[in-house]
C-alpha positions as CSV (number, residue, x, y, z in Angstrom):
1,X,0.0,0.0,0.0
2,X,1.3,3.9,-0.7
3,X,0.7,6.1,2.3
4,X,1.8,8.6,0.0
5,X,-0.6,8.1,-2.6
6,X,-3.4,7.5,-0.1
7,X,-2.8,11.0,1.6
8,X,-2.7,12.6,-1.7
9,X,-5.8,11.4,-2.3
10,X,-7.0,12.1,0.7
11,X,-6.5,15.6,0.2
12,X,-8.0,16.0,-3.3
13,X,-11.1,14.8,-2.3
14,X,-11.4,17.2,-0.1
15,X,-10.2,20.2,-1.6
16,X,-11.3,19.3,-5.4
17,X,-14.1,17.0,-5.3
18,X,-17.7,17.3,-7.5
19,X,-20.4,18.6,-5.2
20,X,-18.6,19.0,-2.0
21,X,-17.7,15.8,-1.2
22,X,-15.7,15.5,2.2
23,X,-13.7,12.7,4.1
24,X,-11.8,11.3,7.3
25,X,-10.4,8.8,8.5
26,X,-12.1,6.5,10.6
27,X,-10.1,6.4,14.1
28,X,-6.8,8.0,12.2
29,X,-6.7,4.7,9.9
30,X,-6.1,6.0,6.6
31,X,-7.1,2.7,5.1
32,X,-11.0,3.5,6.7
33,X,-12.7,6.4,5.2
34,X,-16.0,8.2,5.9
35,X,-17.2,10.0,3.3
36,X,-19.9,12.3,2.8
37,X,-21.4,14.3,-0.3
38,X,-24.6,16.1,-0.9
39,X,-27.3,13.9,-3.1
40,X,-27.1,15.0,-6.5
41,X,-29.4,17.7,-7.7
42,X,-32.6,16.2,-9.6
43,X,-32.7,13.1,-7.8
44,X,-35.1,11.7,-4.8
45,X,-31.6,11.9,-3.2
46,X,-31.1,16.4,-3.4
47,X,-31.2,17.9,-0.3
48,X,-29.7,15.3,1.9
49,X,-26.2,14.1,3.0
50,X,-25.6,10.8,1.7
51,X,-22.5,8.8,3.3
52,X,-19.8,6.3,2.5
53,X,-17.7,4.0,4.1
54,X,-14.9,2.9,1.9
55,X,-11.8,0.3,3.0
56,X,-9.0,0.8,1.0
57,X,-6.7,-3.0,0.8
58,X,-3.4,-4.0,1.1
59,X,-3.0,-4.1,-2.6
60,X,-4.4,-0.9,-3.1
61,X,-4.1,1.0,-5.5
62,X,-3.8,-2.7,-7.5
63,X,-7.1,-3.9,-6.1
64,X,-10.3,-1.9,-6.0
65,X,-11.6,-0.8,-2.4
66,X,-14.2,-2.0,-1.0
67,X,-17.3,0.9,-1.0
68,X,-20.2,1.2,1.0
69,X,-23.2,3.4,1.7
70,X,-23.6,3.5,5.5
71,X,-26.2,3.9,6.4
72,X,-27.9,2.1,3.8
73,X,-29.7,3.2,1.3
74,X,-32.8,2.2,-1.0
75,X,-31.2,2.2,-4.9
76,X,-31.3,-0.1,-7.5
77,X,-27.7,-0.8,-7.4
78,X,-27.3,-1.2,-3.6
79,X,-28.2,-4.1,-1.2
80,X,-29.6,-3.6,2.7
81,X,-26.0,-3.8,3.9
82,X,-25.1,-0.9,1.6
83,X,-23.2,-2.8,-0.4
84,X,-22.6,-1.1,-3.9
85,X,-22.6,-2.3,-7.6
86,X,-20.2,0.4,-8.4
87,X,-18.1,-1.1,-11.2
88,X,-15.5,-2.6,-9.5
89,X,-14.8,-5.3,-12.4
90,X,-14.0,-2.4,-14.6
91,X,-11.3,-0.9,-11.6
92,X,-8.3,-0.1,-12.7
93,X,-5.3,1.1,-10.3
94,X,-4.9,4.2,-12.2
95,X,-8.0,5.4,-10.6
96,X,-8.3,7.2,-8.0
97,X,-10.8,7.8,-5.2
98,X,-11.9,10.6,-6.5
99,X,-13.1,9.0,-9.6
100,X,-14.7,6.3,-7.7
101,X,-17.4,8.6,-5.9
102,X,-18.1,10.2,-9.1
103,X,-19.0,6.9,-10.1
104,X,-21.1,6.4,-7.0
105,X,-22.7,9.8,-7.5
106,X,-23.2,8.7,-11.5
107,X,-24.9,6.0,-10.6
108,X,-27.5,7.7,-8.0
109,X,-28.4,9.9,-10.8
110,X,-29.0,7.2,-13.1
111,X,-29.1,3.7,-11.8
112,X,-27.6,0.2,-13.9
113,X,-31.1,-2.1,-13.9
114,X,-28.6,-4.8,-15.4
115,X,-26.9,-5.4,-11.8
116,X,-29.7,-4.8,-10.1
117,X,-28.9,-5.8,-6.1
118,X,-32.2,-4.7,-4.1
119,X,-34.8,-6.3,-6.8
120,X,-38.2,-4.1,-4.9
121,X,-35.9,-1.1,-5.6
122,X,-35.1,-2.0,-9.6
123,X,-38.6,-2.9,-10.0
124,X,-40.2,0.5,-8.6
125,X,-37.3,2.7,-9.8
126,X,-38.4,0.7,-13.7
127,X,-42.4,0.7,-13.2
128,X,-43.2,3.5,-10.9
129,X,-40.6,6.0,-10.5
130,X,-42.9,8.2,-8.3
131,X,-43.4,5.6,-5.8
132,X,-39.7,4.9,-6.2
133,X,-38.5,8.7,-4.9
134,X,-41.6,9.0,-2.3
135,X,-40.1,5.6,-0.7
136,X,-36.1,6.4,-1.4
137,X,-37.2,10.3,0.3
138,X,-39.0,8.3,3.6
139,X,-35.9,6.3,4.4
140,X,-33.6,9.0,3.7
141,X,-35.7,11.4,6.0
142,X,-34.9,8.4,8.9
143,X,-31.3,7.9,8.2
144,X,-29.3,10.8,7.1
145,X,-29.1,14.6,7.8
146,X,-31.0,17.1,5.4
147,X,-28.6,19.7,3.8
């Protein structure tokens, strides 16, 4: 692992990131990361702070961290642990973390229904979009802070 690298990237996220994102390290491990941005604008997801917890590896860069919401969200793409269908298999260790919660923030604004992990959530977000952001806006409301 590159401490170097790691604290670089630490710093860019917080001084350069895409809507504000901020992070720290979790108990002054700077292989545990909270990380927090505001939900992207014209999704059910504007207006609050969404959260990640992401665990960077021994081999990182060379193997992809592990990211999760936390708390949980409802999405398409993410199961009731929080775990994410970010794109890992498509990682690559010239990315950065920076690039990975642009990803994450991507894919709240529009969702993969091919790796669908929390099926209710694929089905309304597919069928009935307003039920969708009336149910994804009630569990955000119970979980995480309004901006």
């Amino acid at each position: 692992m590159n401490a170097k690298r790691i604290q670089m990237e630490f710093k860019s996220l917080n001084e350069k990131s895409p809507g504000r994102a901020t992070a720290e390290f979790v108990e002054d491990n700077i292989n545990n990361w909270n990380i927090s941005f505001p939900g992207p604008a014209g999704t059910p997801y504007e207006g609050f702070r969404i959260k990640l917890h992401l665990t960077l590896p021994a081999k990182y860069p060379h193997q992809a961290p592990d990211v999760r919401f936390s708390p949980p969200i409802f999405h398409p793409n993410v199961d009731e642990n929080g775990d994410i269908c970010w794109g890992e298999d498509h990682y690559k260790a010239s990315m950065h973390i920076l690039d990975i919660v642009q990803i994450i923030i991507d894919m709240l604004k529009n969702p993969n229904i091919e790796k669908v992990r929390d099926m209710e959530a694929g089905k309304l977000y597919a069928e009935n979009r307003p039920q969708f952001d009336k149910i994804v806006k009630q569990k955000l409301a119970s979980t995480h802070s309004k901006l």
